[in-house]
N, CA and C atoms as an extended XYZ file, in Angstrom:
420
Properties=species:S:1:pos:R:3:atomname:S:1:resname:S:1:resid:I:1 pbc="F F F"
N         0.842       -1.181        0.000 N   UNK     1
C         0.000        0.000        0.000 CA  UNK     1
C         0.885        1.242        0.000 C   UNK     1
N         0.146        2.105       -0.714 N   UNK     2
C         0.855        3.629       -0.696 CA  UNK     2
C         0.599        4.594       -0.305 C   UNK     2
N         1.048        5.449        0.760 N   UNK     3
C         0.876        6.610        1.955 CA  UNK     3
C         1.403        7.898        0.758 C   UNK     3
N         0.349        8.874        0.611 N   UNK     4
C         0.997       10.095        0.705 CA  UNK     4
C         0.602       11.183        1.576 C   UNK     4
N         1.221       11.873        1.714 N   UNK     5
C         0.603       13.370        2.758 CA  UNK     5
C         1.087       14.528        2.453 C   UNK     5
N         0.439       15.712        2.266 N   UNK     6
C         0.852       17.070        1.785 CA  UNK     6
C         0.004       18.136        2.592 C   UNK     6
N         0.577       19.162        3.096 N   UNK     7
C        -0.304       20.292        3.816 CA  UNK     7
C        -0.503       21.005        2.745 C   UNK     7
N        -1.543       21.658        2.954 N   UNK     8
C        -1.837       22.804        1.874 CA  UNK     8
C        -2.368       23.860        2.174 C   UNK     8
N        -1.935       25.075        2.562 N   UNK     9
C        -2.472       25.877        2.929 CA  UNK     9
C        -3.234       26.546        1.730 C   UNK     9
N        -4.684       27.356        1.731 N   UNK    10
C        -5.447       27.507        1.093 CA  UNK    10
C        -5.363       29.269        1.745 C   UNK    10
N        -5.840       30.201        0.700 N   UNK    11
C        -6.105       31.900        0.687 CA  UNK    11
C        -6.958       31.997        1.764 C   UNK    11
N        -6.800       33.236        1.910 N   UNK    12
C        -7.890       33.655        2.947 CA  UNK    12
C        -9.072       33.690        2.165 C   UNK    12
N       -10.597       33.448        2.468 N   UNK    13
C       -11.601       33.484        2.166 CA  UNK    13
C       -12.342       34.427        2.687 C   UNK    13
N       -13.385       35.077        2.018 N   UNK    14
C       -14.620       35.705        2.764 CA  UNK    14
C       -15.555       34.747        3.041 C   UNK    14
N       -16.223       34.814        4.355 N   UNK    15
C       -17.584       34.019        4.712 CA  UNK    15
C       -18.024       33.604        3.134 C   UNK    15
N       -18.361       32.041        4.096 N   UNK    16
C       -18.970       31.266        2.142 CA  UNK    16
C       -18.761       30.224        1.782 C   UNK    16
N       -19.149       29.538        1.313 N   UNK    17
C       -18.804       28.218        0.615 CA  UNK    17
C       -18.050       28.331       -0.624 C   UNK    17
N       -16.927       27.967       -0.521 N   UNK    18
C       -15.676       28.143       -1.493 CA  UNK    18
C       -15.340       26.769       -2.203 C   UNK    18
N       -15.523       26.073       -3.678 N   UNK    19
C       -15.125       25.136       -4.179 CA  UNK    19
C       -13.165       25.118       -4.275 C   UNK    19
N       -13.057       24.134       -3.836 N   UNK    20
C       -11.519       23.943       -4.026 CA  UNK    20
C       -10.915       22.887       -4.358 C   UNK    20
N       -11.700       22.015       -4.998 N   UNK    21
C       -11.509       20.648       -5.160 CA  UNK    21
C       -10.178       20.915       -6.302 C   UNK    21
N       -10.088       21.486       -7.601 N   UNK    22
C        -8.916       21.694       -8.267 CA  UNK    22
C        -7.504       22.073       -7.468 C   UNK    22
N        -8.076       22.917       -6.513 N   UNK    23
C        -6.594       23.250       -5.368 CA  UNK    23
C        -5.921       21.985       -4.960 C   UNK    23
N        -6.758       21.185       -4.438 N   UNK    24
C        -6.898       19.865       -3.615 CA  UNK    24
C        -6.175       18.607       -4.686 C   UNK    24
N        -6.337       18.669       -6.024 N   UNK    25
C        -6.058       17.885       -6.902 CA  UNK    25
C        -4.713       18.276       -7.006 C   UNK    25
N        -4.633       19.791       -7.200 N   UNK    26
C        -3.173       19.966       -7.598 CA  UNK    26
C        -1.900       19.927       -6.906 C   UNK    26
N        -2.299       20.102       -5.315 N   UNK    27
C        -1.569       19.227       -4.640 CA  UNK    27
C        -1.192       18.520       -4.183 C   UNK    27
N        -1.835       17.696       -4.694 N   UNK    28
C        -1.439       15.857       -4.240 CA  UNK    28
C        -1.507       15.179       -5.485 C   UNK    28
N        -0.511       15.398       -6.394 N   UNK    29
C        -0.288       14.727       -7.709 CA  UNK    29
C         0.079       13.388       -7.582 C   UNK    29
N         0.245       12.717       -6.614 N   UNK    30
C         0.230       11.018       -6.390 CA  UNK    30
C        -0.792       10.377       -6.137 C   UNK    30
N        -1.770       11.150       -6.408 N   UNK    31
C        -3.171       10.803       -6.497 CA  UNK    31
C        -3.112        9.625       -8.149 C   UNK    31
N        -2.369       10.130       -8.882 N   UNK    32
C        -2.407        9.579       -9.926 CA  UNK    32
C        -1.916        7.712       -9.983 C   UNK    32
N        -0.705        7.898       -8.785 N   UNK    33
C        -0.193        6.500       -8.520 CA  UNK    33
C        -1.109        5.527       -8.336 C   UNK    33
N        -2.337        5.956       -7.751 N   UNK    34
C        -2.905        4.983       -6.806 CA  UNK    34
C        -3.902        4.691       -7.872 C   UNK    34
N        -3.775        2.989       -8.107 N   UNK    35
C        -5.657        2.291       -8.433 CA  UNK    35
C        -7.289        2.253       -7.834 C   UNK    35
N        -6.377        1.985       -6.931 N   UNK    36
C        -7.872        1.929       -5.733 CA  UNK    36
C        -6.918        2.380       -4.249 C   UNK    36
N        -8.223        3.191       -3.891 N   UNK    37
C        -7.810        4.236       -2.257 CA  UNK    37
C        -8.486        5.217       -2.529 C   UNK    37
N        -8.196        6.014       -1.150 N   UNK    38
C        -9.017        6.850       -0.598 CA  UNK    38
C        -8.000        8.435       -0.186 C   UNK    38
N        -8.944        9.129       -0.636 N   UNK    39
C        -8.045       10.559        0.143 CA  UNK    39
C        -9.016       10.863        1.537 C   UNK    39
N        -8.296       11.225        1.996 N   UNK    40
C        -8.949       12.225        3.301 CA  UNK    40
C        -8.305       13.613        3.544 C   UNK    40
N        -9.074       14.192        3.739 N   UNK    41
C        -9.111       15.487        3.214 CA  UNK    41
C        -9.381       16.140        4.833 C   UNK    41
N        -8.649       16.849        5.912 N   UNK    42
C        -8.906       17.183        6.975 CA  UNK    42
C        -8.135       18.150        7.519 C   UNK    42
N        -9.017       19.585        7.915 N   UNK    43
C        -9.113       20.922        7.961 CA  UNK    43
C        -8.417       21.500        9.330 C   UNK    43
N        -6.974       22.168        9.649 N   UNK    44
C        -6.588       22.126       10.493 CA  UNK    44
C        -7.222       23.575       11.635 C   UNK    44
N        -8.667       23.523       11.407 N   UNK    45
C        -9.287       24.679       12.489 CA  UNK    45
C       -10.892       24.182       12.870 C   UNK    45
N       -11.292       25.646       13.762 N   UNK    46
C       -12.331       25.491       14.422 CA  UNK    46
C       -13.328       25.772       14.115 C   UNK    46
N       -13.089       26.547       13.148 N   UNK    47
C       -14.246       27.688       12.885 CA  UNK    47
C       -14.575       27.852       11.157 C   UNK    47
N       -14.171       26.692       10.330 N   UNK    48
C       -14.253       26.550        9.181 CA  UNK    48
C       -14.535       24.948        8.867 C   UNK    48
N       -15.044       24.886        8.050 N   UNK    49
C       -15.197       23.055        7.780 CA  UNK    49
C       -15.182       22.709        6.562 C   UNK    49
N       -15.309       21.533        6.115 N   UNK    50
C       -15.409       20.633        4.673 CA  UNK    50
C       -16.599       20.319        4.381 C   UNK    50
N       -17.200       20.076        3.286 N   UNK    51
C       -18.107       19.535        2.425 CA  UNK    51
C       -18.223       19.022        1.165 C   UNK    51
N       -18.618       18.343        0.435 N   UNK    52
C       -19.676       17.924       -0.663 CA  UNK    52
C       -20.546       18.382       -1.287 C   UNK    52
N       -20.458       18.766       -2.295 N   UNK    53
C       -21.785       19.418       -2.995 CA  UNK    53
C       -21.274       19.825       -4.055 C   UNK    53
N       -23.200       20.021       -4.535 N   UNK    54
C       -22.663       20.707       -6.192 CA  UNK    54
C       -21.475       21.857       -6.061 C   UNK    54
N       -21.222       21.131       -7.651 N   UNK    55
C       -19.979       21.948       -8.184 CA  UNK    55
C       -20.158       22.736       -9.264 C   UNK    55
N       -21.567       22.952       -9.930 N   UNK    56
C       -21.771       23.568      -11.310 CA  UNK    56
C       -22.588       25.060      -10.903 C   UNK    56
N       -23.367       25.335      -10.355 N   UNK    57
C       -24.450       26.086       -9.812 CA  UNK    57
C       -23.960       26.817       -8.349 C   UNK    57
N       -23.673       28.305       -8.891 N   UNK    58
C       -23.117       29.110       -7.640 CA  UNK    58
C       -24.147       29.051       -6.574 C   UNK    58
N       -25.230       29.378       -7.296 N   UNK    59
C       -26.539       29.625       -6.323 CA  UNK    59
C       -26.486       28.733       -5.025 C   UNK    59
N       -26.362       27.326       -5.570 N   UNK    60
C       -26.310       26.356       -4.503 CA  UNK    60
C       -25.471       26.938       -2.831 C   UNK    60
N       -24.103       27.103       -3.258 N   UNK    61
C       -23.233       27.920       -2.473 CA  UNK    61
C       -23.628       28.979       -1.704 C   UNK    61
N       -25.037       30.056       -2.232 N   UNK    62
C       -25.334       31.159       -1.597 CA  UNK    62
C       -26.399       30.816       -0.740 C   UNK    62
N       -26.871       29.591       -1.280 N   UNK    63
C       -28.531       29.145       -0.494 CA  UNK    63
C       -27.517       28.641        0.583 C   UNK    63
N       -26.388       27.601        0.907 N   UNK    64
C       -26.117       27.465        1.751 CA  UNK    64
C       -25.505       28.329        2.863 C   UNK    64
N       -25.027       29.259        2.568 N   UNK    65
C       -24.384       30.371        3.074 CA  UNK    65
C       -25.758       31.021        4.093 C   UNK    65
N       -26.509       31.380        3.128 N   UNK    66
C       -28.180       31.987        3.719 CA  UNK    66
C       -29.346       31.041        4.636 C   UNK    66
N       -28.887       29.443        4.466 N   UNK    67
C       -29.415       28.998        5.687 CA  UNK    67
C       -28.677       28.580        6.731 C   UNK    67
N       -27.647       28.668        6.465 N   UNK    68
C       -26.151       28.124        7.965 CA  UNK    68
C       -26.627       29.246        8.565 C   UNK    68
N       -26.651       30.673        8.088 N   UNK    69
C       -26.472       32.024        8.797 CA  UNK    69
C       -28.320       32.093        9.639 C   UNK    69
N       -28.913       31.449        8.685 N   UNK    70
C       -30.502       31.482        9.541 CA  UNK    70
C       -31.003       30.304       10.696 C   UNK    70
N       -30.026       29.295       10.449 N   UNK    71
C       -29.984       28.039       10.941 CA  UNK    71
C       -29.693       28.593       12.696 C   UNK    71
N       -27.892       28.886       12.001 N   UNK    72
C       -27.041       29.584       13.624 CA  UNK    72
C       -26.718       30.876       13.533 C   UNK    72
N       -27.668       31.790       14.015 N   UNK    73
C       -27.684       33.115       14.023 CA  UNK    73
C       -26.526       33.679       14.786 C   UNK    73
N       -25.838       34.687       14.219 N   UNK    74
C       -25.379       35.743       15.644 CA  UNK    74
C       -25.510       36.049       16.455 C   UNK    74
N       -25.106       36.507       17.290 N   UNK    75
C       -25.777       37.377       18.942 CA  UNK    75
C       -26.966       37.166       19.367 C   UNK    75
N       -26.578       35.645       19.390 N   UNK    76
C       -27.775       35.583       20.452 CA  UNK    76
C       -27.348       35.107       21.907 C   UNK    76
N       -28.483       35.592       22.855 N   UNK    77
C       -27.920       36.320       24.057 CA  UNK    77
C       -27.445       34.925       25.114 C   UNK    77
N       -27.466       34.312       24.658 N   UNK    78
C       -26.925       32.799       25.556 CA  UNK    78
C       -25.837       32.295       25.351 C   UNK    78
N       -25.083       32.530       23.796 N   UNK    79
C       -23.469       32.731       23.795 CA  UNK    79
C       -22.911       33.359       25.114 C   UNK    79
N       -21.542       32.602       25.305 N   UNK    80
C       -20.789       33.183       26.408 CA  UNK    80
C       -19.557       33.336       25.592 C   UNK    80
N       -19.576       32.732       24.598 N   UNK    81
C       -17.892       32.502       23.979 CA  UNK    81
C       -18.026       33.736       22.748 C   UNK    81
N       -17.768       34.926       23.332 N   UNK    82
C       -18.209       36.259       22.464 CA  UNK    82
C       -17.142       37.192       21.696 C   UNK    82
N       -15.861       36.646       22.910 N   UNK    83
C       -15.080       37.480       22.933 CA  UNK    83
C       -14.033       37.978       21.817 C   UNK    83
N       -14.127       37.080       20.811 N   UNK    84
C       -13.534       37.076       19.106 CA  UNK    84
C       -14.274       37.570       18.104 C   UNK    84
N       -15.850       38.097       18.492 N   UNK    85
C       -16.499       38.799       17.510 CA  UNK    85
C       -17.981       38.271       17.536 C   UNK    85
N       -19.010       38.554       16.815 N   UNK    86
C       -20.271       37.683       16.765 CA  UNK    86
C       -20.094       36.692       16.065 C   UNK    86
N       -19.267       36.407       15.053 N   UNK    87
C       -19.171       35.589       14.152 CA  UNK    87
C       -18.696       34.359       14.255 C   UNK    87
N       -18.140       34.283       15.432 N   UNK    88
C       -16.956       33.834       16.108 CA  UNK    88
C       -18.007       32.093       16.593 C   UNK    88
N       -18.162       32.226       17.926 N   UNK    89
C       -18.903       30.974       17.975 CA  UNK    89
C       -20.051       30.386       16.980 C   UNK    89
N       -20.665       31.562       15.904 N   UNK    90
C       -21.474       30.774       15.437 CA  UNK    90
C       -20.564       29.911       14.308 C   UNK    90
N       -19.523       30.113       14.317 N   UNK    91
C       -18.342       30.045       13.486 CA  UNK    91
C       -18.312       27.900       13.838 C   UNK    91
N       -17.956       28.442       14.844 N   UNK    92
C       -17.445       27.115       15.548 CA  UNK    92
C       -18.698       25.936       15.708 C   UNK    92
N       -20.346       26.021       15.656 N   UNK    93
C       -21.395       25.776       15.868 CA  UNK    93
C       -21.053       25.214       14.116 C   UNK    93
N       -21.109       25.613       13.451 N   UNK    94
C       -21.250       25.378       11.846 CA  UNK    94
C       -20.026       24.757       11.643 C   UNK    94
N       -18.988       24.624       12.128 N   UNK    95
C       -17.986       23.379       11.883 CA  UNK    95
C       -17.844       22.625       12.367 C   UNK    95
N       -18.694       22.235       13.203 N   UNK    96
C       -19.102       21.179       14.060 CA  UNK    96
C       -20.028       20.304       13.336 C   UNK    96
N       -21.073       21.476       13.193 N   UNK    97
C       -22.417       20.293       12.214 CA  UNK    97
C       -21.893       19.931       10.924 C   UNK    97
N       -21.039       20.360        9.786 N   UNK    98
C       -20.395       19.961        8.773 CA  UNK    98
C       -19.180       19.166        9.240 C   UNK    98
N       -18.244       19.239        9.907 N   UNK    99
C       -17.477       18.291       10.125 CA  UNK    99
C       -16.265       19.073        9.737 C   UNK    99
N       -15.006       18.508        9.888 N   UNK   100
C       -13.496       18.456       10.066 CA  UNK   100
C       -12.759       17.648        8.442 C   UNK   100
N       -13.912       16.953        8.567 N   UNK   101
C       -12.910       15.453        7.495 CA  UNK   101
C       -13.515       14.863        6.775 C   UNK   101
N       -13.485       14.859        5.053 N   UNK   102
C       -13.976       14.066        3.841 CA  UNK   102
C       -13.322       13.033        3.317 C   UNK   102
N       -13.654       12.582        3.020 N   UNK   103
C       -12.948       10.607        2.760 CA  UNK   103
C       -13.473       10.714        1.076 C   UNK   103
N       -12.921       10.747        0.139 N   UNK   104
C       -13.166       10.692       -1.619 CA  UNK   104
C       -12.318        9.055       -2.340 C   UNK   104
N       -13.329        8.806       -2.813 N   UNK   105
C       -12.630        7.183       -3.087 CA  UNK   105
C       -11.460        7.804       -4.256 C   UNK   105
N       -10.693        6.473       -4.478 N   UNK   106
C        -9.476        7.005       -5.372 CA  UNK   106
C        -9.931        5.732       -6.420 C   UNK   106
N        -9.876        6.453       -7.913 N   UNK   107
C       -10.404        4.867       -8.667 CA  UNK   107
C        -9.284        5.500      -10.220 C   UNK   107
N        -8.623        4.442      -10.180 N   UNK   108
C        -7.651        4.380      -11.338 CA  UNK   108
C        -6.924        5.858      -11.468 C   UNK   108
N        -6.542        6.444      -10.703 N   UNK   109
C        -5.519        7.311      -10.230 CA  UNK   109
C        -6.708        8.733      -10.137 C   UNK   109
N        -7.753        8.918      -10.252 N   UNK   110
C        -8.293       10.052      -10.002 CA  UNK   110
C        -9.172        9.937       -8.556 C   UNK   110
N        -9.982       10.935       -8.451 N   UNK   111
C       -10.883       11.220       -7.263 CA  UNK   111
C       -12.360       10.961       -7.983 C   UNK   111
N       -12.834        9.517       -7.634 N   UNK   112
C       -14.145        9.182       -7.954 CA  UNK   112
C       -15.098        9.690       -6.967 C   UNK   112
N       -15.909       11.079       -7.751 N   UNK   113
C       -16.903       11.723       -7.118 CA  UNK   113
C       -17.698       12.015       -8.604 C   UNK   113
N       -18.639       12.203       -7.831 N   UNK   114
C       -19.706       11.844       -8.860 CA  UNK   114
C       -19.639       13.652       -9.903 C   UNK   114
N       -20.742       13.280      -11.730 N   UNK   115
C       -20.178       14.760      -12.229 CA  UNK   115
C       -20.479       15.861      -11.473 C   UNK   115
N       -21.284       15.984      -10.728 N   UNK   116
C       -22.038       17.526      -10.357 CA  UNK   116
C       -21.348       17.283       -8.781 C   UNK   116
N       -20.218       16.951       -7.864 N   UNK   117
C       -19.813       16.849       -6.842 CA  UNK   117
C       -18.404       17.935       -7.104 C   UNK   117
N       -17.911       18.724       -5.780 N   UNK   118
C       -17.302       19.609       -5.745 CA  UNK   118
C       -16.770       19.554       -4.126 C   UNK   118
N       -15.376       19.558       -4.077 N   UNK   119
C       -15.254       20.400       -2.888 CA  UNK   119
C       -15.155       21.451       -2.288 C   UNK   119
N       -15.959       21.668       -0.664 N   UNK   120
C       -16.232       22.848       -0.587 CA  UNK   120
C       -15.463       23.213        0.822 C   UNK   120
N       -14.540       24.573        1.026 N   UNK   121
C       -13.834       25.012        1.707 CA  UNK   121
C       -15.165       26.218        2.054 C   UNK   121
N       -15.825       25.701        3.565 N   UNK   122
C       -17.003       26.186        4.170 CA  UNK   122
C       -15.961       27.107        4.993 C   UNK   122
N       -15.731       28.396        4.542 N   UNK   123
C       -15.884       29.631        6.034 CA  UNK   123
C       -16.443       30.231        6.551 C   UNK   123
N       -16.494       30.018        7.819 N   UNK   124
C       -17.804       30.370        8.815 CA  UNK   124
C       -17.682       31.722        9.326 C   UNK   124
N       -16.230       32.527        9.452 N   UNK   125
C       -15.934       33.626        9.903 CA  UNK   125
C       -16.092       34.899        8.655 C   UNK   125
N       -16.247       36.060        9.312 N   UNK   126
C       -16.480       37.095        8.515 CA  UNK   126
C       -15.250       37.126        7.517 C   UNK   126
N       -13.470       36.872        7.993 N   UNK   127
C       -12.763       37.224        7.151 CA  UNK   127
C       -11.910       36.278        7.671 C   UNK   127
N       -11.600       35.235        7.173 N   UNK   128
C       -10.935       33.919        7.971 CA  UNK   128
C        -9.603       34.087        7.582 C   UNK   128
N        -8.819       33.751        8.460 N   UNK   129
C        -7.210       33.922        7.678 CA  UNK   129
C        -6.942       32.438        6.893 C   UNK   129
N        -5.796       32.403        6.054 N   UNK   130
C        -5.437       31.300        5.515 CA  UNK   130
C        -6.011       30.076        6.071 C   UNK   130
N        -6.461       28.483        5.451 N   UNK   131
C        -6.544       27.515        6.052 CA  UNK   131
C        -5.648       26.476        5.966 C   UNK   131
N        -5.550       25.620        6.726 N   UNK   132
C        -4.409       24.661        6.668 CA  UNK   132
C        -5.214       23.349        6.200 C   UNK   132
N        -5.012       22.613        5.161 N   UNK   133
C        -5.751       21.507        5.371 CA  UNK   133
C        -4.449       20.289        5.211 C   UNK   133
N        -4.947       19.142        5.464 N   UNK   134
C        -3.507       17.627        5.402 CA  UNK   134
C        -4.386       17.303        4.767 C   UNK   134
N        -3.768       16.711        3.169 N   UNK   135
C        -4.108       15.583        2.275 CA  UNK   135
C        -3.499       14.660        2.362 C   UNK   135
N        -4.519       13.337        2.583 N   UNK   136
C        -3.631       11.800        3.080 CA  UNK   136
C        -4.422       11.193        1.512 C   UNK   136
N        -3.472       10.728        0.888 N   UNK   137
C        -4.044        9.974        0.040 CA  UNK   137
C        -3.042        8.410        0.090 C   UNK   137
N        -4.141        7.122        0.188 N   UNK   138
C        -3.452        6.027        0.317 CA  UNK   138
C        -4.401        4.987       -0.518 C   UNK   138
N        -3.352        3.576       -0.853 N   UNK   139
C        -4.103        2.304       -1.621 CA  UNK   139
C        -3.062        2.160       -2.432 C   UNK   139
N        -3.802        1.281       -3.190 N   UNK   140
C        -2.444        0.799       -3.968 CA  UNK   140
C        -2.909        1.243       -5.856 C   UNK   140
């Protein structure tokens, strides 16, 4: 079996669902080695997360943006963890319910995801600094 691993730090983003799956491809070019395996794909913060989803249709991206933000509102008065901004814990609330870590099968050296699938670099903060993510791609 074959181990690879690469950090990748990714731009700063504005709040949003950001496709980055081409970023993600282009740095882990031993993606190509592998027949069968898996990447995992896992986000080194708190307050930003990973996803799945369409990749053709921006809209999709803004509807999600507009119900995370209606889902887990700002300032509301039972937060205690305030002290980094309003944006801040609802930040952390929304990378919790999306998650940390995506698993993409590996089939004859590419990333078997289906046509209309995309990855999405979810920032939850108003102006997030750079992200760190580790690409593990392994199999043979």
């Amino acid at each position: 079996m074959k181990f690879y691993q690469q950090e990748l730090k990714i731009s700063p983003k504005k709040r949003g669902f950001h496709l980055i799956t081409n970023e993600i491809i282009a740095a882990i070019p031993e993606i190509k080695d592998i027949s069968i395996g898996q990447l995992q794909v896992f986000i080194k913060h708190t307050s930003a997360s990973l996803t799945i989803n369409e990749n053709a249709d921006t809209s999709v991206r803004t509807d999600f943006e507009s119900h995370f933000n209606k889902m887990v509102p700002e300032n509301m008065p039972y937060y205690i963890h305030t002290y980094e901004g309003p944006d801040d814990m609802p930040a952390h609330i929304k990378a919790s319910l999306l998650g940390s870590s995506i698993q993409i099968p590996i089939s004859n050296g590419k990333l078997n995801m289906g046509i209309w699938q995309g990855i999405y670099l979810c920032e939850h903060r108003d102006f997030g600094n750079g992200r760190k993510l580790v690409l593990t791609a392994f199999g043979n």
